[in-house]
C-alpha positions in Angstrom: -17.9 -46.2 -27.4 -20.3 -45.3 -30.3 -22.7 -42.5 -30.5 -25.5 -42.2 -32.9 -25.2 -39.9 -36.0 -26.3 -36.5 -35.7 -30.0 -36.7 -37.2 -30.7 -33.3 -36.9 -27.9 -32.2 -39.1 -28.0 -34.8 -42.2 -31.0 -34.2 -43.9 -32.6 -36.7 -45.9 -31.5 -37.6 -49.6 -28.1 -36.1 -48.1 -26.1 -38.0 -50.0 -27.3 -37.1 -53.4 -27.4 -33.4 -52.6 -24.2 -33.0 -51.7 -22.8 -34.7 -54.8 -23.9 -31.5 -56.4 -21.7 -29.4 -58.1 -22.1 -25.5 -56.5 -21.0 -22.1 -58.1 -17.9 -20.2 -57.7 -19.5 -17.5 -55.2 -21.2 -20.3 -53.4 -17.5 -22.1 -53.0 -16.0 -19.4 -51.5 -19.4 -18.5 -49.4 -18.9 -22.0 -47.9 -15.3 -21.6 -47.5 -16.4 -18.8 -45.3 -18.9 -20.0 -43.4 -16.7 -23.5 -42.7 -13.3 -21.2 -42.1 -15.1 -19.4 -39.0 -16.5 -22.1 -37.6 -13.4 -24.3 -37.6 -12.0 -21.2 -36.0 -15.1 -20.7 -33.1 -15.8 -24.9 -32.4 -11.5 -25.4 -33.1 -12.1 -29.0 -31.1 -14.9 -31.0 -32.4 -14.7 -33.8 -29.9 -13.3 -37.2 -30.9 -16.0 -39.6 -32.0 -18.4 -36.5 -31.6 -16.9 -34.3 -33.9 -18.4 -36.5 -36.6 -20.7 -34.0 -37.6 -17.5 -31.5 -38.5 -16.0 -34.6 -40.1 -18.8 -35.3 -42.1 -19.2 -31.2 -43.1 -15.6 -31.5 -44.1 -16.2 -34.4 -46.0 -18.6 -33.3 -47.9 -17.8 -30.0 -48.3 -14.8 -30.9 -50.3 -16.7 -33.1 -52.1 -19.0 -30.6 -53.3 -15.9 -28.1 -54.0 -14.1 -30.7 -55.9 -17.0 -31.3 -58.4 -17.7 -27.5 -58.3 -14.1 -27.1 -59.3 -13.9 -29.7 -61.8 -17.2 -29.2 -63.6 -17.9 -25.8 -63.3 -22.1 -26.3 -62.5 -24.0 -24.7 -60.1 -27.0 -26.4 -58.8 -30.2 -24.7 -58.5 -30.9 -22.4 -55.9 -29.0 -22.3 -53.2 -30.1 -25.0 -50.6 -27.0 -26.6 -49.7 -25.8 -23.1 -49.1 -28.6 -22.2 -46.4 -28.8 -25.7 -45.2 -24.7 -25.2 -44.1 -25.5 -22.3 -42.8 -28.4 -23.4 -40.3 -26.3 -26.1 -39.4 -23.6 -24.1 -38.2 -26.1 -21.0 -36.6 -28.1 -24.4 -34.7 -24.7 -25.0 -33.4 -23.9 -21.4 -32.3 -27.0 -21.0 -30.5 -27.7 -24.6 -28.5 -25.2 -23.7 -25.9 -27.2 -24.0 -22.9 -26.4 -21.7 -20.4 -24.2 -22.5 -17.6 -24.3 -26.2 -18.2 -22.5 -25.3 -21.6 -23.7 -28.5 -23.4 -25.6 -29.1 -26.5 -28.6 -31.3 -26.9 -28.2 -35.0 -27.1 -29.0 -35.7 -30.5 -26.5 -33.4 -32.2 -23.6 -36.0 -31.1 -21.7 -32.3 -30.0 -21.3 -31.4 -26.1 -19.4 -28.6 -24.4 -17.7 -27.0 -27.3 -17.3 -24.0 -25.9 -18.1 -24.5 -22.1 -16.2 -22.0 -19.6 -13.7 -24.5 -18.3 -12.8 -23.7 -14.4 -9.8 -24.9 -12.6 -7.5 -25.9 -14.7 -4.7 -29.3 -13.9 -2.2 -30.6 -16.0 -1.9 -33.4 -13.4 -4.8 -36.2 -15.0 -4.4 -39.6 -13.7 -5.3 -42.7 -15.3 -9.1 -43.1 -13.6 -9.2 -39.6 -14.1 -7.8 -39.0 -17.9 -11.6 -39.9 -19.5 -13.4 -37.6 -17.6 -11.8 -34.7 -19.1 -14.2 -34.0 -22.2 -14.6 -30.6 -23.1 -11.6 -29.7 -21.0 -8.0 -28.7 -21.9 -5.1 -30.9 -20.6 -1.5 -30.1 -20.9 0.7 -33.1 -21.0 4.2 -33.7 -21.4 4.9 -36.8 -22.8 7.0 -39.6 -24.2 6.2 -40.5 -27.8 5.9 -44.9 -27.7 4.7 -45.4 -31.3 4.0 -42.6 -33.9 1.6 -43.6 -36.5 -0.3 -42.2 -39.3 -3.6 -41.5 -37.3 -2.6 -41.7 -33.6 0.3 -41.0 -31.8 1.1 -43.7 -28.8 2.7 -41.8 -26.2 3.7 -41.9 -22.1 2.4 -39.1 -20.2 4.1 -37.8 -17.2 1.6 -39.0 -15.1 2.4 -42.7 -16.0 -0.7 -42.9 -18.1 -0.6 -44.8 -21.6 -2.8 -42.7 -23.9 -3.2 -42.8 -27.6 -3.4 -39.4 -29.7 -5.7 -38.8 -32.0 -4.0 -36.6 -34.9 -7.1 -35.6 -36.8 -7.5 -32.1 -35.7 -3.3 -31.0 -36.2 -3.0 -28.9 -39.4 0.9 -28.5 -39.8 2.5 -32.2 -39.1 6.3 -32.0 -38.0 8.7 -34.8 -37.3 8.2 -36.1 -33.6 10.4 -35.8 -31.0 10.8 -38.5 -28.1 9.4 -36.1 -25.8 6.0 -33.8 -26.6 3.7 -31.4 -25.0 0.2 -32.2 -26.0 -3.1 -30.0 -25.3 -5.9 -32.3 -26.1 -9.5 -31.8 -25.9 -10.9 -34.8 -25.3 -10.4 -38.0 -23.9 -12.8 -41.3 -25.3 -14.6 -43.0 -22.4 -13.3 -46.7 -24.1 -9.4 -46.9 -24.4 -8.0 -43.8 -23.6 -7.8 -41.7 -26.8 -6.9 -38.4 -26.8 -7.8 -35.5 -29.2 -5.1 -33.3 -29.5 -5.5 -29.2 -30.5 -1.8 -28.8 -30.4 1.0 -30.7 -30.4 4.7 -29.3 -29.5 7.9 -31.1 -29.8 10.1 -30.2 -26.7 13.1 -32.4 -27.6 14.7 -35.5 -26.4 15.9 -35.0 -23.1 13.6 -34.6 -20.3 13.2 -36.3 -16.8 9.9 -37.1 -17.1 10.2 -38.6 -12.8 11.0 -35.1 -12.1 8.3 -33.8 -14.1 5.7 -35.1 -12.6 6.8 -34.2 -8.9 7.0 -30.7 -10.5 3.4 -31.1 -11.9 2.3 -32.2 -8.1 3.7 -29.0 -6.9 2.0 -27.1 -9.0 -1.2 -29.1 -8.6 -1.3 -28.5 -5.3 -0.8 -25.3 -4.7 -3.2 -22.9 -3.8 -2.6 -20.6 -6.4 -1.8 -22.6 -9.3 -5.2 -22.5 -10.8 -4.6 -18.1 -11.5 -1.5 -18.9 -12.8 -2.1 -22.0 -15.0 -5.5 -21.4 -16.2 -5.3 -19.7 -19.5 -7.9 -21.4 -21.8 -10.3 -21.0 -18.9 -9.8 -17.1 -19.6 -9.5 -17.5 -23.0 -12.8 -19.7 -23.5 -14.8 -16.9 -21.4 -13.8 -14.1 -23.4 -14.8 -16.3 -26.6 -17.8 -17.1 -25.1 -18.9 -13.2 -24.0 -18.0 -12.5 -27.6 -19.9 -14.6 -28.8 -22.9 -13.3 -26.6 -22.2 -9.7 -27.8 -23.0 -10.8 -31.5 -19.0 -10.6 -32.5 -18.9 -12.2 -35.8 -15.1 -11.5 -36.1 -13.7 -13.2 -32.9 -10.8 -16.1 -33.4 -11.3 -19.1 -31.3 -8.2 -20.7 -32.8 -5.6 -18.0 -31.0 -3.8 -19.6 -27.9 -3.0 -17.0 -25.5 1.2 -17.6 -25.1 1.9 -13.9 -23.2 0.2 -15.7 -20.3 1.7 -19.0 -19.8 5.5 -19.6 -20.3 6.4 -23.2 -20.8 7.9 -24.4 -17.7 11.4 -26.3 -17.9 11.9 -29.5 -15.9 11.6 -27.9 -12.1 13.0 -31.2 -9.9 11.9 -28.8 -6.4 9.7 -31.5 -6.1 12.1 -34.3 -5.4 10.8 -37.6 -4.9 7.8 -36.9 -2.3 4.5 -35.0 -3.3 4.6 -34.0 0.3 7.8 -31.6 -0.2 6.9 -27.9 -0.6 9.9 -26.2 -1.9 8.4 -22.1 -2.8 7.4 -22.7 1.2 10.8 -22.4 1.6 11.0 -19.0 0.7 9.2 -17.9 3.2 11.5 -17.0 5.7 13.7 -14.2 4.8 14.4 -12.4 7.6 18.1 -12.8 8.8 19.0 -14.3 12.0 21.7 -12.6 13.5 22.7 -15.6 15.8 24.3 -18.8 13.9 21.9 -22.0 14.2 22.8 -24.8 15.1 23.2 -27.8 12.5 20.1 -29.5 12.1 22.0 -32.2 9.9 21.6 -35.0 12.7 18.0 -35.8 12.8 17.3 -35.0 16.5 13.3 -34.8 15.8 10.7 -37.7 14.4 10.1 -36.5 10.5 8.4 -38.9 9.4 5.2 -37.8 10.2 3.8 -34.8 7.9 6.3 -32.2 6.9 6.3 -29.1 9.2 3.6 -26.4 7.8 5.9 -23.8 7.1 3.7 -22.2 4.3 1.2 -20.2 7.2 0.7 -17.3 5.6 -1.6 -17.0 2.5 0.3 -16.7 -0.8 -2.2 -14.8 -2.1 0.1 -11.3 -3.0 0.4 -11.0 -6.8 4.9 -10.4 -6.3 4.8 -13.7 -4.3 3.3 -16.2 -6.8 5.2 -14.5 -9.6 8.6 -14.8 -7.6 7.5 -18.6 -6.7 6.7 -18.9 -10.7 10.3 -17.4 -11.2 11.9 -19.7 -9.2 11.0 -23.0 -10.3 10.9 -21.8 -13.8 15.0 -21.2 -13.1 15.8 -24.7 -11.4 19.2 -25.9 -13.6 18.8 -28.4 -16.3 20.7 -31.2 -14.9 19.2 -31.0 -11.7 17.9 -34.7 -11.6 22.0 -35.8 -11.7 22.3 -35.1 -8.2 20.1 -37.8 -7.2 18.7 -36.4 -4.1 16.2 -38.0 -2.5 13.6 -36.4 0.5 15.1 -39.2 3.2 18.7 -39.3 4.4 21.2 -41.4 2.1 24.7 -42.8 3.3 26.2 -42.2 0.2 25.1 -38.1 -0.3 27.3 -35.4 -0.4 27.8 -34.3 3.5 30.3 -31.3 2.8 28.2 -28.5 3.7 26.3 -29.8 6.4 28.4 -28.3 9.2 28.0 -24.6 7.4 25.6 -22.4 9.5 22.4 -22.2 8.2 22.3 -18.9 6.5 25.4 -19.4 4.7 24.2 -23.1 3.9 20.5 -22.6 2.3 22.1 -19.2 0.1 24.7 -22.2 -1.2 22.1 -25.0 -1.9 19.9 -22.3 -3.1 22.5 -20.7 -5.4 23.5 -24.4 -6.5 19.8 -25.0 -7.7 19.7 -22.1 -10.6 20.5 -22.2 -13.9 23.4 -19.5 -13.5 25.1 -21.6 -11.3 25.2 -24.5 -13.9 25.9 -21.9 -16.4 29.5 -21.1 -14.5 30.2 -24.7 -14.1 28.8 -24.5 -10.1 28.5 -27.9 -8.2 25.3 -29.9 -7.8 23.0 -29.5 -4.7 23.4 -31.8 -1.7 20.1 -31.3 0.5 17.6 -34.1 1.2 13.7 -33.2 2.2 14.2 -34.1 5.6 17.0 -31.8 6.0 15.2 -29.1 4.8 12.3 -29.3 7.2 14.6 -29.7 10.2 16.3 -26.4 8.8 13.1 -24.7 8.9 12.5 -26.4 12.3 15.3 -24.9 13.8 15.0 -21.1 11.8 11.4 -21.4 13.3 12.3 -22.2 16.6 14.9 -19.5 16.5 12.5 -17.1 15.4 10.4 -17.5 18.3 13.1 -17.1 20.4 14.2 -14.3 19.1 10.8 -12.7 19.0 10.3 -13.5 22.6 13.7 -12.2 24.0 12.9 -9.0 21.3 9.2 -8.5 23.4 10.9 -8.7 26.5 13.2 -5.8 25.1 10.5 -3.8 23.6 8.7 -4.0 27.3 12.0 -3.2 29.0 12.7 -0.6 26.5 9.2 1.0 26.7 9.3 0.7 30.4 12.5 3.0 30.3 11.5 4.9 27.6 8.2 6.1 30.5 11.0 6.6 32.8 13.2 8.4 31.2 9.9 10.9 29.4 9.1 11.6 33.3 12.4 12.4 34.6 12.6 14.7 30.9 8.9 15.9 32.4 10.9 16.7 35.6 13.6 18.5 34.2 11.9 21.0 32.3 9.4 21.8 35.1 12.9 22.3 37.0 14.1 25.0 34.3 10.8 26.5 34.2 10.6 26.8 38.0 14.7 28.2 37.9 13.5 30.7 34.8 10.8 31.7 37.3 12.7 32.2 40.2 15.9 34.3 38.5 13.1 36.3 37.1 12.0 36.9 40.5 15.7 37.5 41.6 16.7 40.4 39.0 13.3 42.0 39.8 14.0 42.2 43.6 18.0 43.1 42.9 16.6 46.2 40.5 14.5 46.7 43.3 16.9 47.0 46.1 18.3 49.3 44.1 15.8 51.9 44.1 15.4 51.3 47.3 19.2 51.9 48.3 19.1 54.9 45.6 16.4 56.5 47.0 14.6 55.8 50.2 17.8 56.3 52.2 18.1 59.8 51.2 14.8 60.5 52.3 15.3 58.6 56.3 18.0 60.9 56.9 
């Protein structure tokens, strides 16, 4: 896919001006001026970052004869017409659209980017311009240019390296952010590009990156450069001269290890799970015979929002702490013949602390054995604990109602009593009064009859 050169930025007889030599103060000037705007446009798009390849080109052409001949030409139009160029860039951001005029071969260098997915399918992956993409991939072919790699998505993309300033030996397995992906081919300009080693299930990292995909809070957790990009972009606004596009915000976003919680389905919910923590004081039942049709839709256990900041952060926790060699227990969302069955008779509280226990990375530190659960098992687990619950719940109603209903009783019969005492306080009142009474009566009113 080819674009037309940016007319508005090449000026005419371009070539022979920029063969000329500039002065010392006008070197580092430009070095300047180019250095911050590297650092505010940091991803010039593919084929449309031409116009930074071609002020990079010629910029060190210009510095070279400046450096070698020691001439200065006259005036200083080169040095104003950089600068324009660079200010035209800084101000065409339309607002809200976040896309620069058609001629200028540039678009959405600094766009707010919202939502953000490191899941990109194949039909999807070109679409993404102007967007950051986190992929973990397997390297194919590296080359001097490009990088051939797999992504975990099953997507073959090649890498442009053109914008990576420090080049290390590749691993097999990278994380790439990229910029852009080319409409013809699938190329991908990469910002950054992180060796992660050369062990990695990539089958189990993409169920992980479905999870996270999918769930309802991934885009707060995951979308950094969305942040990022807005408080460039205010910055910008505000007339900050000093602000640093190139600084990637790594107290946000941890790098995730490879979380199998997934399994094989991209129906399977694992931090759903979670959910249900209060105990049952009853033993349930094993749910390890499939009694119930499951291969519908998984049971909706996740109905309550998991909107509370502790929640996501603990769900974040917990697939961030699934055990390395996770993938080795081969478990698989449908029943197998061949699985491990030894701790499907254990109740279920005792058996979902075990399987959860043998899915951390402590219990693979101490040598613990592998987990032996299945999807299905899971959601029949739930099924039962759910159906518990309710039972439990309705017996604990008809308690309350009981309860309350004595409860009334018992306050009117507590009424009763002390209306009782009061009454007896009353009536021995009464009774000394009429004793001290009699006494008078037998002290004094006899004497006087007789």
């Amino acid at each position: 896919m080819s674009h037309p050169k940016p007319k508005a930025y090449i000026p005419e007889n371009s070539g022979n001006a920029l063969e000329e030599p500039v002065s010392q103060s006008q070197h580092q000037m430009l070095k300047q001026v180019l250095a911050k705007m590297v650092g505010r446009v940091h991803a010039a798009l593919a084929e449309k970052h031409e116009c930074l390849t071609i002020v990079l080109t010629n910029y060190r052409k210009a510095a070279e004869t400046a450096a070698s001949e020691g001439q200065a030409p006259e005036g200083d139009e080169l040095v104003q017409f950089w600068l324009s160029w660079y200010h035209n860039i800084a101000a065409r951001r339309v607002k809200g659209g976040a896309y620069f005029e058609s001629d200028s071969g540039l678009s959405a260098l600094l766009e707010p980017y919202e939502g953000f997915s490191p899941r990109v399918r194949g039909a999807i992956l070109p679409h993404f311009m102007g967007c950051y993409v986190t992929l973990r991939c397997k390297l194919i072919k590296d080359g001097q240019e490009f990088l051939q790699v797999l992504a975990c998505d099953e997507f073959c993309v090649k890498v442009s390296m053109i914008m990576i300033q420090d080049r290390k030996p590749m691993t097999e397995f990278l994380e790439i952010l990229g910029k852009y992906c080319s409409d013809d081919g699938g190329v991908l300009l990469a910002t950054r590009i992180t060796n992660i080693g050369n062990s990695i299930d990539m089958r189990m990292e993409k169920s992980f990156i479905d999870v996270i995909h999918r769930e309802p809070w991934a885009t707060d957790i995951f979308n950094v450069h969305a942040q990022h990009d807005r408080a460039v972009i205010q910055a910008l606004e505000e007339g900050n001269a000093e602000v640093e596009m190139y600084i990637w915000p790594s107290n946000h976003l941890q790098h995730f290890k490879s979380a199998a919680a997934a399994l094989n389905s991209t129906s399977f919910e694992p931090p759903s799970i979670m959910d249900y923590e209060e105990p049952i004081p009853t033993p349930i039942e094993d749910f390890s015979v499939d009694h119930t049709d499951t291969s519908a839709a998984p049971l909706d256990v996740n109905t309550d929002s998991p909107g509370e900041p502790s929640d996501i952060h603990r769900r974040v926790a917990l697939l961030n702490n699934i055990r390395p060699d996770f993938s080795d227990a081969n478990l698989t969302w449908e029943d197998t013949k061949n699985r491990d069955r030894s701790l499907d008779g254990i109740a279920t509280e005792t058996w979902s602390a075990l399987q959860l226990w043998r899915c951390t990375v402590e219990a693979h530190a101490k040598c613990e054995r592998l987990p032996s659960f299945t999807g299905q098992q899971v959601q029949r687990r739930i099924f039962g604990i759910v159906k518990s619950k309710e039972l439990l719940k309705k017996e604990k109603e008809d308690l309350h109602h009981e309860v309350g209903a004595m409860e009334a009783e018992l306050a009117r019969k507590i009424d009763r009593e002390t209306e009782i005492n009061d009454e007896l306080k009353s009536l021995l009142t009464a009774e000394r009064e009429l004793k001290d009474l009699a006494l008078i009566a037998e002290a004094l009113l006899r004497d006087i009859e007789y």
